[in-house]
C-alpha positions as CSV (number, residue, x, y, z in Angstrom):
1,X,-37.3,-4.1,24.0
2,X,-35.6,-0.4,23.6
3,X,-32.8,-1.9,25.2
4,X,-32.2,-4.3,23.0
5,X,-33.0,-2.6,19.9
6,X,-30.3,0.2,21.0
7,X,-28.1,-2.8,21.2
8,X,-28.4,-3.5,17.8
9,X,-28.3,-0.3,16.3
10,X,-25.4,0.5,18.1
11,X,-23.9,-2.9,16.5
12,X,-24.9,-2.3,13.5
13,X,-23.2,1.1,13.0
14,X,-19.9,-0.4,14.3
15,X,-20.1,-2.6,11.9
16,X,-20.5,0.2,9.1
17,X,-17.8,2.1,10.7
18,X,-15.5,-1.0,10.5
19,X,-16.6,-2.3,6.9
20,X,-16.2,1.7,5.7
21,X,-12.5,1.8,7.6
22,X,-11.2,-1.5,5.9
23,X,-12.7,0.0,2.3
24,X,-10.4,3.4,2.7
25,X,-7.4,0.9,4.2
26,X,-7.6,-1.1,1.3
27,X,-8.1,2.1,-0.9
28,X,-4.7,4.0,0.5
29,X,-2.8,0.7,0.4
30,X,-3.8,0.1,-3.0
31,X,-2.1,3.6,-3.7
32,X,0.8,3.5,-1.6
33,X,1.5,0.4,-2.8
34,X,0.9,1.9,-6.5
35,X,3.3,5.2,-5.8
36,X,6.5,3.0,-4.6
37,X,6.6,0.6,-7.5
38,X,5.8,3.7,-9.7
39,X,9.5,5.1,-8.3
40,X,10.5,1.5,-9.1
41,X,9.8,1.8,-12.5
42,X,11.6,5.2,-12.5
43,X,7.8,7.1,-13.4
44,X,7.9,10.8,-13.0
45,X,5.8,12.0,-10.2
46,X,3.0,12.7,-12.8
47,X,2.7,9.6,-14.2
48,X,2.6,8.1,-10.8
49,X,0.1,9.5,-9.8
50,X,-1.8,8.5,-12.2
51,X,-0.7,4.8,-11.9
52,X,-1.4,4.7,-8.2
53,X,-5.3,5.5,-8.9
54,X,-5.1,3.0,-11.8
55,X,-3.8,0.5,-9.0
56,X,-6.6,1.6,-6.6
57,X,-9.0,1.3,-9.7
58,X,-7.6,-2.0,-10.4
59,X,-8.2,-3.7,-6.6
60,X,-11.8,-3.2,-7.1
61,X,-12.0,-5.5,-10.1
62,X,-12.5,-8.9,-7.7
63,X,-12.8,-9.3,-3.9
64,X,-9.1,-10.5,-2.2
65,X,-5.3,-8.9,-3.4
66,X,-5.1,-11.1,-6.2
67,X,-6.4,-8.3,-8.6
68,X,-3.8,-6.2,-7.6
69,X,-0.9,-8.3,-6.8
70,X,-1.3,-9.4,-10.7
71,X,-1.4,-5.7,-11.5
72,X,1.6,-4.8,-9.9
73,X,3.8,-7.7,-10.3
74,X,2.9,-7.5,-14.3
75,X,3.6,-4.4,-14.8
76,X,7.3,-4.4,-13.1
77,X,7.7,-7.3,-14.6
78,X,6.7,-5.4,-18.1
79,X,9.0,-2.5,-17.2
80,X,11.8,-5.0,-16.1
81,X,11.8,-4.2,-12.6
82,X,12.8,-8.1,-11.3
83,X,10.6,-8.4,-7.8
84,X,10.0,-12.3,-6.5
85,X,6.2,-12.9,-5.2
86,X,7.6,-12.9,-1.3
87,X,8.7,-9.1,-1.5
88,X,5.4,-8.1,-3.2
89,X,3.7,-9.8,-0.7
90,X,5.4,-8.4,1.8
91,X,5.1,-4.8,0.8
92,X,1.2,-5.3,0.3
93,X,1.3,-6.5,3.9
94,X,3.3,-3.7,5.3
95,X,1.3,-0.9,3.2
96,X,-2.1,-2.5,4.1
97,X,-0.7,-1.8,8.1
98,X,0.5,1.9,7.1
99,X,-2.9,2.4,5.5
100,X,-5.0,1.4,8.5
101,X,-2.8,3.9,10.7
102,X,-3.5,6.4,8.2
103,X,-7.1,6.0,8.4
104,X,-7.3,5.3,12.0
105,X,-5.2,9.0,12.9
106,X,-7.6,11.0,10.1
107,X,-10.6,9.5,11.8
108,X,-9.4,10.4,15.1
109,X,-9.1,13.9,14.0
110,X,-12.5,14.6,12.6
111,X,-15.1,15.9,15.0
112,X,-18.1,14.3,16.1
């Protein structure tokens, strides 16, 4: 039975590793995402800042993107910043990649 029950733990931590990776992808996205439509809305660096982690803050408020496509979108929208749904998309897409290479190359770094 060891064998088996090594098995499983073994399993199991992967799957903590994997569910805590995809949390600090979505997390770095959700800022990435939230510094580059700061510069679109002409924010000092400051400010954006501080928008990005109101964008991270606001991806936790329901599971999926929706949260924080509706952030993001309204608030361009709000500062006139025209952007169709495809782009947004889009750029959610390509931050969520950036983020997990991010995580992936400061997780390869740390010593075990």
């Amino acid at each position: 039975m060891t064998q088996f029950d090594d098995r499983e733990r073994a399993q199991e931590r992967k799957f903590v590793m994997e569910a805590e990776s995809a949390f600090k992808a979505n997390a770095r996205r959700a800022k990435l995402l939230g510094l580059w439509a700061a510069e679109l809305m002409g924010l000092d660096q400051a400010t954006a800042k501080v928008y990005a982690l109101d964008v991270v803050k606001s991806d936790l408020a329901e599971p999926g993107d929706e949260d924080i496509y509706r952030k993001v979108k309204g608030d361009l929208e709000e500062k006139g910043v025209e952007m169709s749904e495809h782009r947004l998309r889009r750029e959610m897409a390509d931050f969520l990649e950036e983020a997990y290479r991010q995580v992936a190359g400061e997780a390869a770094k740390l010593p075990e």
